[in-house]
C-alpha positions as CSV (number, residue, x, y, z in Angstrom):
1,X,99.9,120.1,86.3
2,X,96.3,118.7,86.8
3,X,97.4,115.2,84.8
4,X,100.3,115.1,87.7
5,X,98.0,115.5,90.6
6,X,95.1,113.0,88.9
7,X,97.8,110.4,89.0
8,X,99.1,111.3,92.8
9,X,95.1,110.8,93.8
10,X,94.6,108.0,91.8
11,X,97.9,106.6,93.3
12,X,96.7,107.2,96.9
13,X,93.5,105.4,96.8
14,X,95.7,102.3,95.9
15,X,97.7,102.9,98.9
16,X,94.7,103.2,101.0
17,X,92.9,100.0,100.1
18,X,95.8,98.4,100.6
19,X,96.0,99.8,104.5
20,X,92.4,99.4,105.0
21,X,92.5,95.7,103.7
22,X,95.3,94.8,106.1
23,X,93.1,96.5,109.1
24,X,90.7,94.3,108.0
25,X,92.4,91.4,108.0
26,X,93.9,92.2,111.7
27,X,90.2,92.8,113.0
28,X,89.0,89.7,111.6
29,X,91.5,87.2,111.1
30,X,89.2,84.3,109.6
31,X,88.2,86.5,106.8
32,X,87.6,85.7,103.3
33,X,89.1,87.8,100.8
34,X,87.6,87.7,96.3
35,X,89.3,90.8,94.5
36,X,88.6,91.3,91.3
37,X,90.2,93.5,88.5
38,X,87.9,94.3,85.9
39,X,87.1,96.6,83.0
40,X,84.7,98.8,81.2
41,X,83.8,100.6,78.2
42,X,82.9,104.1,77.6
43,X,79.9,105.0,75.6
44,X,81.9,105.0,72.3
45,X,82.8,101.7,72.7
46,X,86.9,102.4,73.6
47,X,88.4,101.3,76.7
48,X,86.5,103.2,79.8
49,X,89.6,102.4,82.3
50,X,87.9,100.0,85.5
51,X,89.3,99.2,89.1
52,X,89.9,96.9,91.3
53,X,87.3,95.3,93.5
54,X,87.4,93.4,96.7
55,X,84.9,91.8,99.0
56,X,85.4,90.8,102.2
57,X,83.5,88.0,104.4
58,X,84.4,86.2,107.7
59,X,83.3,85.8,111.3
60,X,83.5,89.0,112.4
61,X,82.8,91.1,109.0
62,X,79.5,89.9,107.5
63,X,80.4,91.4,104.3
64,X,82.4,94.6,103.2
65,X,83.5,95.7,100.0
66,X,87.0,98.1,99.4
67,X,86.7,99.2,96.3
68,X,88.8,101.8,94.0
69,X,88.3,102.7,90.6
70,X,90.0,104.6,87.7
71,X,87.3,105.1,84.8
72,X,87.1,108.1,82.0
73,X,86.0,108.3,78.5
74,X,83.1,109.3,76.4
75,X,79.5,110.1,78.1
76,X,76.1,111.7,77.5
77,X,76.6,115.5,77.6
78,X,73.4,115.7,79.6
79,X,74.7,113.3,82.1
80,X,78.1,115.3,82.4
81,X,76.2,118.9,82.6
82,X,73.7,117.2,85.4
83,X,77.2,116.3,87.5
84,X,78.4,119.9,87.4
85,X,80.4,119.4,84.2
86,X,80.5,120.4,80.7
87,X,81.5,118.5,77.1
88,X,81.5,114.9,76.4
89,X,84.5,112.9,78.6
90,X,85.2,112.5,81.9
91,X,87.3,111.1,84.2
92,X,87.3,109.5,87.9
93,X,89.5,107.8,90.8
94,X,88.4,107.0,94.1
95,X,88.0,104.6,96.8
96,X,84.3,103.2,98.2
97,X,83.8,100.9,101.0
98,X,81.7,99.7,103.2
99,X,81.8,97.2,106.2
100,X,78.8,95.4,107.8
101,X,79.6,93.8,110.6
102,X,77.8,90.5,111.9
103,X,77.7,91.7,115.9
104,X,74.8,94.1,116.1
105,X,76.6,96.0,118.8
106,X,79.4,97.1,116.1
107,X,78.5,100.3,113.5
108,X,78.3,99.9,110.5
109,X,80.5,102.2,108.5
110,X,80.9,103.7,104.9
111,X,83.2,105.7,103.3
112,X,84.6,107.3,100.2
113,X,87.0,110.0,98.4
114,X,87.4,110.7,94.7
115,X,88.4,113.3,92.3
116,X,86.6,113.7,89.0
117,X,87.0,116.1,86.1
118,X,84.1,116.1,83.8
119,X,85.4,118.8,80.6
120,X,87.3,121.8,82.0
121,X,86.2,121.3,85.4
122,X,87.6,118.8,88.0
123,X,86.4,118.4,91.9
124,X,86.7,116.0,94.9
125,X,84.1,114.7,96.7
126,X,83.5,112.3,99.7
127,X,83.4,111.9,103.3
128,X,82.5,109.0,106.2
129,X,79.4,108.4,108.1
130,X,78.5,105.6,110.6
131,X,75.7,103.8,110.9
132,X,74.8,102.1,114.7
133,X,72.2,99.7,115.8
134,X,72.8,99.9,119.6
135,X,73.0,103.0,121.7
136,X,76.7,103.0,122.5
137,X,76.7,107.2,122.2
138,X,80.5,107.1,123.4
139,X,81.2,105.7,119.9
140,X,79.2,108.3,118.2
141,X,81.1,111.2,120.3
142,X,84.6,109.1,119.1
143,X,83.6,109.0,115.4
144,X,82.8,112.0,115.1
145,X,85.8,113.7,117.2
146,X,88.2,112.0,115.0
147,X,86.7,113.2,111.8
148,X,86.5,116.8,113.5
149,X,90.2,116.3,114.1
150,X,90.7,115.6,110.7
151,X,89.0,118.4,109.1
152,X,89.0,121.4,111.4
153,X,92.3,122.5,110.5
154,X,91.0,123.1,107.2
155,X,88.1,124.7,108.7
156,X,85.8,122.5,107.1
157,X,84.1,120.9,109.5
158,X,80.8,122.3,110.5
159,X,80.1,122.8,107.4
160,X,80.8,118.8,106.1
161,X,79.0,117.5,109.4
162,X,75.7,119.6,108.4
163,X,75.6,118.4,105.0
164,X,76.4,115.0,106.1
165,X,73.5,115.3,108.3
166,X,71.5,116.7,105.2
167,X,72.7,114.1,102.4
168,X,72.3,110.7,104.1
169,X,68.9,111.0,104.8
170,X,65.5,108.8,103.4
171,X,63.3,111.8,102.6
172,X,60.7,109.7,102.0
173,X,61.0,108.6,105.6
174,X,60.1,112.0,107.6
175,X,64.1,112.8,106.9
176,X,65.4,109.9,108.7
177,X,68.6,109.8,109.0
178,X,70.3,105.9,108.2
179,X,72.9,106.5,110.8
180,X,74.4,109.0,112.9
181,X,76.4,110.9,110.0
182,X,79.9,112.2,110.2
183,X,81.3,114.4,106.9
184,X,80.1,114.7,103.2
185,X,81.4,116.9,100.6
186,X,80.8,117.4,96.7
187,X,82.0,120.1,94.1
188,X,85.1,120.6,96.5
189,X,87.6,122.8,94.9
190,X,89.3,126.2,95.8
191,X,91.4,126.3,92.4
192,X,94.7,125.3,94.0
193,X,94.7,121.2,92.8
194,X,98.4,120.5,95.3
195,X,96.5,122.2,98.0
196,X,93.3,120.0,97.5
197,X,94.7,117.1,96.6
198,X,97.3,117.0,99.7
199,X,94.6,117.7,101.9
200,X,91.7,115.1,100.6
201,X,94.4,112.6,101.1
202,X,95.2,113.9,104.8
203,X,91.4,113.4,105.4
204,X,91.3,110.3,104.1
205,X,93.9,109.0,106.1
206,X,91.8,109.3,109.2
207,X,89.4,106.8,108.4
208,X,91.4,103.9,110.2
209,X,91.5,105.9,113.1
210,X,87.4,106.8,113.1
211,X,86.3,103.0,112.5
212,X,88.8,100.1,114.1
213,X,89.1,100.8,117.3
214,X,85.3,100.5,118.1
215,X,84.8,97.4,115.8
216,X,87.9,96.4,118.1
217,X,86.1,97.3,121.4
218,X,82.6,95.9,120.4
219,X,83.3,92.8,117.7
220,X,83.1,90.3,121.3
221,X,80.2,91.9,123.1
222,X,77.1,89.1,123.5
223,X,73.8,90.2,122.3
224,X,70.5,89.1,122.0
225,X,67.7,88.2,119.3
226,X,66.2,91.5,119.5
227,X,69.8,93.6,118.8
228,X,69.9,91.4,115.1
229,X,66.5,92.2,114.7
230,X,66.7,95.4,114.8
231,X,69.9,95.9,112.9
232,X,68.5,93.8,110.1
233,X,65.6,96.2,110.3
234,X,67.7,99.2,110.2
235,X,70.0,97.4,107.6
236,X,66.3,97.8,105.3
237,X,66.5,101.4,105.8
238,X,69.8,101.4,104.3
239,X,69.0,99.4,101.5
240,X,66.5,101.7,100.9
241,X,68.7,104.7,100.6
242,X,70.8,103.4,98.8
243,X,68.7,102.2,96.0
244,X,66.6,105.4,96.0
245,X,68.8,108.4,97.2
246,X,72.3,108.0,96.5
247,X,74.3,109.6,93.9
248,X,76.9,107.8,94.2
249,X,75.2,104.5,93.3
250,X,73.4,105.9,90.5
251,X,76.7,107.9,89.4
252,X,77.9,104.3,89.2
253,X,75.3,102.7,87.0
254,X,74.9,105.5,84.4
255,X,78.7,105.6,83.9
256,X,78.5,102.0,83.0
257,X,80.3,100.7,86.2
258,X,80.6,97.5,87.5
259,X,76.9,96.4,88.5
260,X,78.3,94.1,91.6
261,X,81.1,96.3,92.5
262,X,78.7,99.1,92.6
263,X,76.1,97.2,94.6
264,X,78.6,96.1,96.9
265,X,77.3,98.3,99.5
266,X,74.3,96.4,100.3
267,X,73.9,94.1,103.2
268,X,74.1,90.1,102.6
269,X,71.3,90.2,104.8
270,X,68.2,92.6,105.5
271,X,64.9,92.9,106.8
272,X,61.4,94.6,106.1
273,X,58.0,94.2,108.4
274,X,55.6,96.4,107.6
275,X,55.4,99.2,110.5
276,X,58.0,98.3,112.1
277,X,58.7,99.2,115.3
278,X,61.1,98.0,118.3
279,X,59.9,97.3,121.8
280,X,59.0,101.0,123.6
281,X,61.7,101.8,126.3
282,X,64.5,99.9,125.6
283,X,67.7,100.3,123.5
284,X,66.6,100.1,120.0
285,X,63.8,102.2,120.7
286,X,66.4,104.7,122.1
287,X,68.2,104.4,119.0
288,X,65.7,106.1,116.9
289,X,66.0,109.2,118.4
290,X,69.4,109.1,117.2
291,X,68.9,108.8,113.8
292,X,68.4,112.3,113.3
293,X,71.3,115.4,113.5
294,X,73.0,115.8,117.1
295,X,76.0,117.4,118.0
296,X,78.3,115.1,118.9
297,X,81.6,116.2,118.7
């Protein structure tokens, strides 16, 4: 039964990248499409399984990447144990993505959902969180709302927004958040694999819903100097957490992933001034005070 469900999952995220790619393309119609398929091997040597890669630039979409893979094999023991799982072989589907948008006034936005078994344990993991550079809170309050739509049925939803709100944070930052979170979960798995996998993909599903529209509403609004400024500033930050804090990055690299694929998620362009700070009293200094858990739905 589990071998059934890990090909309906793996199955889905195809379907989804194709959807999401065609939102894309609708939102930004001068955009620039590269999609790779590519390949890896597993610690032994044998065939690792790979995915399928695409990146994304054009006028309205600096760069994004909407990525799924399909990888398994052989790995260190004390790698697989550190995950949560036990032997030598594992296994993993999912979708990544994230879109960075040129306009400062539009969010920034990343998702993911995947289902790994490592040994005799399997789990799904995931969520979506966005990341704003200009105090348009009626965005935050839709984002959010649509991802508490999603989830709440299954009664998940405080629950993912708290550790959302917990995991996308730069520590070494006074627990800054780098955006204005949304849901994250890990280990998920209540021993019924239909159950689970039906609903991850139902979640899933809402992403279109939580992210066009305002990259619709906001992709034409005029800003100034300062707005890029700051959102090449704040674009550091996520660099930052990237590179230092997230598992799913390093999860990436010590599997033997695709090096670009996995460092997709960076910005094509940042920023870094040494104690930074935006002009007091106006938007981007406004900003900052949401980069840190709210209630917003």
């Amino acid at each position: 039964m589990l071998e059934e469900y890990k090909n309906i999952f793996a199955k889905h995220v195809e379907h989804l990248q194709d959807e999401i790619t065609s939102k894309l393309r609708e939102l930004d119609p001068s955009i620039n499409l590269v999609e790779d398929i590519w390949q890896r091997e597993d610690a032994a040597g044998n065939d690792g399984g790979g995915g399928r890669t695409r990146a994304f630039t054009g006028d309205v979409i600096e760069n994004a990447g909407v990525n799924i893979s399909l990888v398994h094999g052989k790995s260190n023991p004390d790698f697989i144990k550190k995950i949560g799982g036990d032997g030598d072989e594992f296994w993993a589907t999912g979708i990544s993505l994230i879109i960075h948008p040129r306009n400062p006034r539009v969010p920034t936005v990343h998702a993911n959902f995947r289902m790994i078994q490592a040994g005799s344990k399997f789990w799904f993991g995931g969520g979506a969180d966005l990341t704003p550079f200009y105090p348009h809170t009626e965005d935050f309050k839709y984002f959010h709302n649509i991802w508490k739509k999603a989830v709440e049925p299954y009664g998940y939803y405080e629950e993912w927004k708290e550790k959302c709100d917990q995991y996308f944070v730069n520590k070494h930052r006074n627990n800054e958040m780098r955006g204005v979170g949304g849901i994250f979960f890990d280990q998920f798995n209540t021993g019924n694999v239909k159950n689970d996998v039906e609903m991850i993909k139902d979640i899933s599903n809402y992403f279109i819903e939580s992210y066009f529209p305002i990259a619709q509403k906001r992709k034409d609004e005029e800003f100034t100097a300062e707005d890029e400024d700051f959102q090449l500033h704040r674009r550091g930050r996520y660099v930052e957490f990237n590179l230092l804090h997230d598992r799913g990055t390093h999860f990436g690299l010590q599997t033997n992933g695709r090096t670009d694929s996995i460092l997709i998620s960076l910005p094509a362009r940042c920023k870094y001034t040494y104690k930074y700070a935006p002009a007091e009293n106006g938007p981007h200094f406004e900003m900052l005070k949401y980069y840190y858990p709210q209630k917003w739905a």
